[in-house]
C-alpha positions as CSV (number, residue, x, y, z in Angstrom):
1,X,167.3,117.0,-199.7
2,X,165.1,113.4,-199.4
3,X,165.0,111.6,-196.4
4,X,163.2,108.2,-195.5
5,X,160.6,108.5,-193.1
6,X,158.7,106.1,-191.4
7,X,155.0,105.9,-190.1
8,X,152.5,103.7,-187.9
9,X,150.4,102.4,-191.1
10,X,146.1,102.6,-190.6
11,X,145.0,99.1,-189.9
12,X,142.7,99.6,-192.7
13,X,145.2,101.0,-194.8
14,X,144.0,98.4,-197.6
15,X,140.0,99.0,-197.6
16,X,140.9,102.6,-198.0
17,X,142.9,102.5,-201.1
18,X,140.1,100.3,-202.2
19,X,137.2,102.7,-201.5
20,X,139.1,105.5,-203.6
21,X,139.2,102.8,-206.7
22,X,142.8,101.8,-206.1
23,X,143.2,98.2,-206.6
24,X,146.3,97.0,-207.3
25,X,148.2,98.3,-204.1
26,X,149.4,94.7,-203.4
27,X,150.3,92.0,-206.2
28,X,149.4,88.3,-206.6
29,X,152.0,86.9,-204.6
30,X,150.6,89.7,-201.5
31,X,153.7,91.8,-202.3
32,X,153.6,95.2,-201.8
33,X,153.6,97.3,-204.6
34,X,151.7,100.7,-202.6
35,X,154.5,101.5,-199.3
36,X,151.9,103.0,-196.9
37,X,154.8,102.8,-193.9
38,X,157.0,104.7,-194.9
39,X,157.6,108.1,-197.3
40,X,160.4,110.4,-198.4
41,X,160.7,113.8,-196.7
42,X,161.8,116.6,-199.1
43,X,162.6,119.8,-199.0
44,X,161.3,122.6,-200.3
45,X,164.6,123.8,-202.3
46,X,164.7,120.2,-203.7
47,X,161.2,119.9,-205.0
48,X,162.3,123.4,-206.8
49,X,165.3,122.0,-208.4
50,X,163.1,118.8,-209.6
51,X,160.4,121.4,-211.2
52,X,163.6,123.6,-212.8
53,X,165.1,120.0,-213.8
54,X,162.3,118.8,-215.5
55,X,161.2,121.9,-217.4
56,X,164.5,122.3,-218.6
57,X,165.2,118.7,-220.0
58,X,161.4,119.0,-221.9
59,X,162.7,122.1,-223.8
60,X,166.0,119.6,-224.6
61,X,163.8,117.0,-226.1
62,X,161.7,119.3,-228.2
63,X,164.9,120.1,-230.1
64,X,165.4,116.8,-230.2
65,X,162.5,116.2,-231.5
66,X,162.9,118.8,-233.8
67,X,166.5,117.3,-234.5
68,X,165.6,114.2,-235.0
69,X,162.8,114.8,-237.7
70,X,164.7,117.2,-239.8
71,X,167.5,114.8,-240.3
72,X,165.4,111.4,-240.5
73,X,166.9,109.9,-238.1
74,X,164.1,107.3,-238.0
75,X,166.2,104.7,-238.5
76,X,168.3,104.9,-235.3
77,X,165.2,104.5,-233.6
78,X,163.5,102.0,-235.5
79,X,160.7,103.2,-237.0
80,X,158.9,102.2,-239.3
81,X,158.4,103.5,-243.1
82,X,155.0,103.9,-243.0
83,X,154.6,105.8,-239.8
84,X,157.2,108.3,-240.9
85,X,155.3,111.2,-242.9
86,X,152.8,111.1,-240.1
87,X,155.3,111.5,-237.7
88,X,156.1,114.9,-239.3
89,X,152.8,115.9,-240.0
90,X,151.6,115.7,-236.1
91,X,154.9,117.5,-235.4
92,X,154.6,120.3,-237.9
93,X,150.5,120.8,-237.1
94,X,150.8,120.7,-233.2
95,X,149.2,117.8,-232.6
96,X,148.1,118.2,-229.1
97,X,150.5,116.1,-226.3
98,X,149.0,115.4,-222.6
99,X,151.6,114.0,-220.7
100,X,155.2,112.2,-220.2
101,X,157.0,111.2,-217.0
102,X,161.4,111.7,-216.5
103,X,162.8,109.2,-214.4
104,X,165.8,110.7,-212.5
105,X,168.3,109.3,-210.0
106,X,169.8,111.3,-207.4
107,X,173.6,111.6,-207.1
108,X,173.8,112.5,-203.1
109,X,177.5,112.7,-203.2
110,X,177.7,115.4,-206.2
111,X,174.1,116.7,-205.0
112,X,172.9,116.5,-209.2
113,X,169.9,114.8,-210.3
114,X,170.5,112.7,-213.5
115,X,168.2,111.6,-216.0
116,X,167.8,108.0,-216.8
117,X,164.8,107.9,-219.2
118,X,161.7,109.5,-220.6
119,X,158.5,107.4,-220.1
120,X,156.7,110.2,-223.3
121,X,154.2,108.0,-224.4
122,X,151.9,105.4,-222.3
123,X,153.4,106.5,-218.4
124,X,151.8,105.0,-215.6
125,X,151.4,105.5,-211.9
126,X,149.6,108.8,-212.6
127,X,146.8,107.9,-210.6
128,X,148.8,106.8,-207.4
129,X,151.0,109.8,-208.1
130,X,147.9,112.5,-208.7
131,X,145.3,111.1,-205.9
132,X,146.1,108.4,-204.0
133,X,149.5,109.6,-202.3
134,X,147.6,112.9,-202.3
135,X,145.2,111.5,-199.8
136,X,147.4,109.6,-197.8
137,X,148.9,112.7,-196.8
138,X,145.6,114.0,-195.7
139,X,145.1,110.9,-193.9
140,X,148.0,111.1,-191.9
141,X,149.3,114.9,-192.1
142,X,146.1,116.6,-192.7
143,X,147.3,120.1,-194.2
144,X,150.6,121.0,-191.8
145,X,152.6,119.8,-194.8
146,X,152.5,119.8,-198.6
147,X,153.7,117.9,-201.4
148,X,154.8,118.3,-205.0
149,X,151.8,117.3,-206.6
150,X,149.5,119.7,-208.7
151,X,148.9,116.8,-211.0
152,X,144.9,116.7,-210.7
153,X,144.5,120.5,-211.3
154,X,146.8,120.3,-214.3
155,X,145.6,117.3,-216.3
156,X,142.3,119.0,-215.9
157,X,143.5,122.3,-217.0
158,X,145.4,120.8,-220.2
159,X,142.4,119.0,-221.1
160,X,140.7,122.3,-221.1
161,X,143.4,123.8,-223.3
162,X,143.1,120.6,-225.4
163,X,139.7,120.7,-225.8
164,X,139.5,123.5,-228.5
165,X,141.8,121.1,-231.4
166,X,139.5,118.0,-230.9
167,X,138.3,117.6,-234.1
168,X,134.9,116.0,-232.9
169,X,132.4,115.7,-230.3
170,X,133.4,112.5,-228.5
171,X,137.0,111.9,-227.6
172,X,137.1,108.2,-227.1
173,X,139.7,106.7,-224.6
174,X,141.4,103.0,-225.3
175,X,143.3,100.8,-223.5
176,X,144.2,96.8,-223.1
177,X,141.3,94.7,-222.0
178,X,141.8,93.1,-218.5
179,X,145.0,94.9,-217.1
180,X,143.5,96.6,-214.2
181,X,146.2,99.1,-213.4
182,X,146.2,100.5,-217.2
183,X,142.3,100.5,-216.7
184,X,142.4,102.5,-213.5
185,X,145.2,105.3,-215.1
186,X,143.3,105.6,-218.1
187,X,139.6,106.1,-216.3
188,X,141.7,108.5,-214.1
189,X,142.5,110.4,-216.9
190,X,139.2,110.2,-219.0
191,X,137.5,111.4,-215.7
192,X,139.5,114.6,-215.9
193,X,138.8,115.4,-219.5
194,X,134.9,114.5,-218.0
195,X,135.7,117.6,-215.5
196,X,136.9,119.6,-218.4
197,X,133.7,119.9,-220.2
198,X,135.1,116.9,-223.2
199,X,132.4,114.2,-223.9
200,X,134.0,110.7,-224.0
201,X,133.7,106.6,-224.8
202,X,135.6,104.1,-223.9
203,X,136.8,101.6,-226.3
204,X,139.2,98.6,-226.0
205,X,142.1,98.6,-228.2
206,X,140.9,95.4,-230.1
207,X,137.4,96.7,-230.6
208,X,138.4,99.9,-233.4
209,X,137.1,99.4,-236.4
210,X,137.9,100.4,-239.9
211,X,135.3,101.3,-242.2
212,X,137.6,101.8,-245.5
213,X,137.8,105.7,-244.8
214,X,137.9,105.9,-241.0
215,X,138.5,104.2,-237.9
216,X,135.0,103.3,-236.3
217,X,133.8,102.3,-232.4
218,X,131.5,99.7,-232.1
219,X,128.5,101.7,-232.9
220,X,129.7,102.5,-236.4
221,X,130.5,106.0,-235.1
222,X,134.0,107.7,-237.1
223,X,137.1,108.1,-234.3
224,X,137.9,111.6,-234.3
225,X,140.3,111.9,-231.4
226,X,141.7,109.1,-229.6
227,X,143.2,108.9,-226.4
228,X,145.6,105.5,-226.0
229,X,146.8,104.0,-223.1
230,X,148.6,101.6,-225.4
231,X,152.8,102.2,-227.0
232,X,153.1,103.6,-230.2
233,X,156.0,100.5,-231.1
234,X,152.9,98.2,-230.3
235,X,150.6,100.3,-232.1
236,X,152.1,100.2,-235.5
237,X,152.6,96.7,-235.8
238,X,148.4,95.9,-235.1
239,X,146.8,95.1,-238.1
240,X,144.6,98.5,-238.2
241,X,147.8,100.4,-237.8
242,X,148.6,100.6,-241.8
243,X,145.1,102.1,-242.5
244,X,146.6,105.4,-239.8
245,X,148.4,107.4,-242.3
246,X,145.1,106.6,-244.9
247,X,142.2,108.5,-242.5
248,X,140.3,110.2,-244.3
249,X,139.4,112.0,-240.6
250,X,143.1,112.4,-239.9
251,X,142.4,111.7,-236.4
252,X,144.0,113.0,-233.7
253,X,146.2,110.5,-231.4
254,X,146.9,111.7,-228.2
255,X,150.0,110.9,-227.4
256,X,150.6,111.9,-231.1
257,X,152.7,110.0,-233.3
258,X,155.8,112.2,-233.0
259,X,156.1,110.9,-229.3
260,X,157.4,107.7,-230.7
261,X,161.1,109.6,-230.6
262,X,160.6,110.9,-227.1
263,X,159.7,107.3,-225.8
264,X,162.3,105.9,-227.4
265,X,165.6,105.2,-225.5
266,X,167.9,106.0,-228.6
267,X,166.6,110.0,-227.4
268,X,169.3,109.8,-224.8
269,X,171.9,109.5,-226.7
270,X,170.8,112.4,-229.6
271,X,170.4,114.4,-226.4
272,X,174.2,113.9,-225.2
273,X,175.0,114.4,-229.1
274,X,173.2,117.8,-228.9
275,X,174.0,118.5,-225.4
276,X,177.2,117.0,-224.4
277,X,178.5,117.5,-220.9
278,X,175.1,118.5,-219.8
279,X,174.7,118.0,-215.8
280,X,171.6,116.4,-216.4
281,X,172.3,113.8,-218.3
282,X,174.6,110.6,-218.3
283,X,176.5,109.8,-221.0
284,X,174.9,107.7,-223.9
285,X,175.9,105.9,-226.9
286,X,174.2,103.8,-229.2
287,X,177.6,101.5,-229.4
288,X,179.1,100.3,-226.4
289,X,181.9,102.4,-225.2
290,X,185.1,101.2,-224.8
291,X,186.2,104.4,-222.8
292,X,183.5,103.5,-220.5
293,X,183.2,100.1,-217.9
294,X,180.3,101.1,-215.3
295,X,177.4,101.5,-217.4
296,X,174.5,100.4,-218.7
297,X,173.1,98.5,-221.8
298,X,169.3,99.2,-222.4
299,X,167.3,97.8,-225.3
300,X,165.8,100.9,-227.2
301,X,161.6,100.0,-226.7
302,X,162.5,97.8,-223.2
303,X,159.6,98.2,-220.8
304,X,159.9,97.6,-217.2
305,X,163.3,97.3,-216.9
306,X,163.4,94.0,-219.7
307,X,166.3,93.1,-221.0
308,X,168.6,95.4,-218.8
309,X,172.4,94.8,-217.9
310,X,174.3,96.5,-215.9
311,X,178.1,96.2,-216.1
312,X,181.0,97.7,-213.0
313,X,184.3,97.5,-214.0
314,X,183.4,95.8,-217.1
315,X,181.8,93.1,-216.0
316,X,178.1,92.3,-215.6
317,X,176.4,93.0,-212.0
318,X,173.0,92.5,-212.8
319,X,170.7,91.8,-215.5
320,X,166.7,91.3,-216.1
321,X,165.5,88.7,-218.7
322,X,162.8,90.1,-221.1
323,X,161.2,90.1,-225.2
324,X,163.2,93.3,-225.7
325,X,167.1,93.9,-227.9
326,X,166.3,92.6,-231.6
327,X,165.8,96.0,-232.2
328,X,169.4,97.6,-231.1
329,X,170.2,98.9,-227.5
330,X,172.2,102.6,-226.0
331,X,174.5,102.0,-223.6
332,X,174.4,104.9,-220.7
333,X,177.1,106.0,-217.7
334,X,175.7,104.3,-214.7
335,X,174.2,106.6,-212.4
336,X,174.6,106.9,-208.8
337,X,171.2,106.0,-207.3
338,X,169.4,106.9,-204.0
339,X,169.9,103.9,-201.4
340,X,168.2,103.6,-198.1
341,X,167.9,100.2,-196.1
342,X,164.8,99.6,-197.8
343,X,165.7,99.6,-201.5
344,X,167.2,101.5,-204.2
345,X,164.9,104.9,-205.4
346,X,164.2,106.6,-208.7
347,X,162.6,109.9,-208.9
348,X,159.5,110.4,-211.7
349,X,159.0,113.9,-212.4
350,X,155.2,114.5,-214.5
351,X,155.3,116.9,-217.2
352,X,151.3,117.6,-218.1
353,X,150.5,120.2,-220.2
354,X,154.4,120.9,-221.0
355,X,154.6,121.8,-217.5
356,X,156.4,119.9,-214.2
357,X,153.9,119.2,-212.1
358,X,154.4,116.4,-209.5
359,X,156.9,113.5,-208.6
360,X,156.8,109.8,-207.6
361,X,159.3,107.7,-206.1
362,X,160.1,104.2,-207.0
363,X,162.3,102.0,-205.0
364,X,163.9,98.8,-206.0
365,X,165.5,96.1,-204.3
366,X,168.3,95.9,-207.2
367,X,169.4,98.8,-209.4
368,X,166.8,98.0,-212.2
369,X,163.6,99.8,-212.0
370,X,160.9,96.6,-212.9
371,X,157.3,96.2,-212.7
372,X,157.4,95.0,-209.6
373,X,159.5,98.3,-207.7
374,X,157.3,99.6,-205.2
375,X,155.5,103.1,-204.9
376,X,156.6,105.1,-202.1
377,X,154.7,108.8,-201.3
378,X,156.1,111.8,-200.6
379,X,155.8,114.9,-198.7
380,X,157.3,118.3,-197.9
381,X,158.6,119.1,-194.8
């Protein structure tokens, strides 16, 4: 199914990444964040069950979605008041949707993949996952072997299917200033919609305006059709964010506002409400269990693995410090992850254009997923 793999690395290994505009392969304390040594060999039935895996759970969570909205369950997830209406509105008129990322773990000993999470809304590692572990296969395999990765072709292709509902001429693109990994993904992607015909501008989150009708760039000109890098649950608490369901435009967010449900963790556990006993997912609560004593406690918005615990027997193995848990937490069956001498792995399976696309694998010296797991390519053999 996967197997580690290991390589001689290209003594220049670094300068290449560098010349293809991938900077952030190592972190500030010379960690390694990009594993160029070493990959996971799949096979070709596995990368088939990934792509059934994926497509199915995306149909779950559009009745979830659809779930969630027609009961107003809003509360269970937090959200806010304001943002509710248009939250059904980009629901009920198709607002278009680019993207999201499953994370999955691998139970070797049942042979079932389980999902952990949904990263819906602002997913990264597209750009390592779409190019760069593209070309270090080339690099080092040439084309004797493949890889589950059609992520180029199909963000351009969605961008081209997107590019009919754009309500304007420009589609700007915004992210945080000064975080060069969000910067890369997020020129990655605007590059592709440049392929697809769509005229763009860049704009920093901090620099949109608001005229009193519309939301503005810094040449005055009206946002149409935006393209965030930047969470929803941060979104909605920046000052401009009242003004969204007041525009006069009615922009178009991309990732629309109804991803808010998908990206939150509380979707896990209306999914085992609506599918219980499903075989691809872990059991989930929004209480903690008392039938239940391996599992783990997840903060509903928690990024990076923040403010994660994970309890065996009851009792708390590990844990990750963070800002997240004021606003409530699910509590999921532990799940059986992937572990080679070299770390703990989680699969990330793209959905673009509502279809699977391409996987990346994550490995972990603990059992929490953080910022700081490491990339690790793939191919099949």
């Amino acid at each position: 199914m996967m197997q580690l793999k290991k390589i001689t690395p290209d003594i220049n290994w670094k300068d290449r990444l560098e010349k293809n505009g991938f900077g952030y392969h190592t972190d500030e304390n010379n960690r390694t964040y990009w594993v160029e040594d070493y990959y996971y060999s799949i096979s070709e039935s596995f990368a088939d069950e990934i792509y059934r895996a994926t497509s199915d759970l995306w149909d779950m969570c559009l009745q979830a979605v659809e779930f969630v909205i027609t009961n107003k369950l809003y509360d269970q997830f937090q959200i806010p008041l304001f943002i509710q209406q248009h939250i059904e509105q980009s629901w009920e008129n198709d607002v278009p949707s680019l993207y999201g990322r499953f994370d999955f773990a691998y139970d070797e000993r049942k042979k079932q993949l389980k999902v952990l999470e949904f990263n819906a809304d602002t997913p990264t590692s597209l750009y390592e996952t779409g190019v760069v572990q593209w070309m270090w296969m080339e690099n080092y395999f040439g084309t004797a072997v493949d890889q589950f990765n059609s992520v180029h072709d199909r963000l351009i292709q969605s961008w081209k299917d997107i590019h009919p509902y754009l309500k304007g001429n420009v589609l700007h693109f915004s992210c945080m200033r000064e975080t060069l990994e969000d910067l890369t993904n997020i020129e990655y992607i605007r590059d592709c919609a440049i392929q697809a015909g769509i005229n763009t501008k860049l704009i920093y989150i901090d620099d949109i305006g608001w005229n009193g009708e519309n939301f503005t760039d810094l040449e005055e000109e009206p946002i149409t059709d935006l393209f965030k890098l930047y969470p929803w649950e941060w979104l909605v608490y920046e000052q401009f964010a009242l003004h969204i369901p007041n525009d006069m435009v009615q922009a178009n967010w991309i990732e629309p506002s109804w991803k808010m449900i998908l990206s939150n963790k509380a979707i896990m556990a209306i999914l085992w409400k609506l599918f219980p006993n499903h075989p691809l997912l872990l059991e989930t609560y929004f209480e903690e269990p008392k039938e239940m004593v391996d599992y783990v406690k997840k903060p509903l918005l928690s990024r990076e693995g923040a403010n994660v615990t994970v309890y065996k027997a009851g009792k708390i193995v590990e844990a990750t410090a963070g800002e997240y848990g004021e606003e409530g937490y699910i509590c999921q069956e532990l799940a059986q992850l992937h572990k080679e001498d070299t770390g703990f792995s989680v699969i990330g399976s793209w959905v673009i254009g509502q279809e699977p696309c391409g996987i990346t694998f994550r490995e972990s010296d603990k059992m929490i997923t953080t910022d700081k797991s490491r990339f690790v390519p793939h191919i099949i053999e």
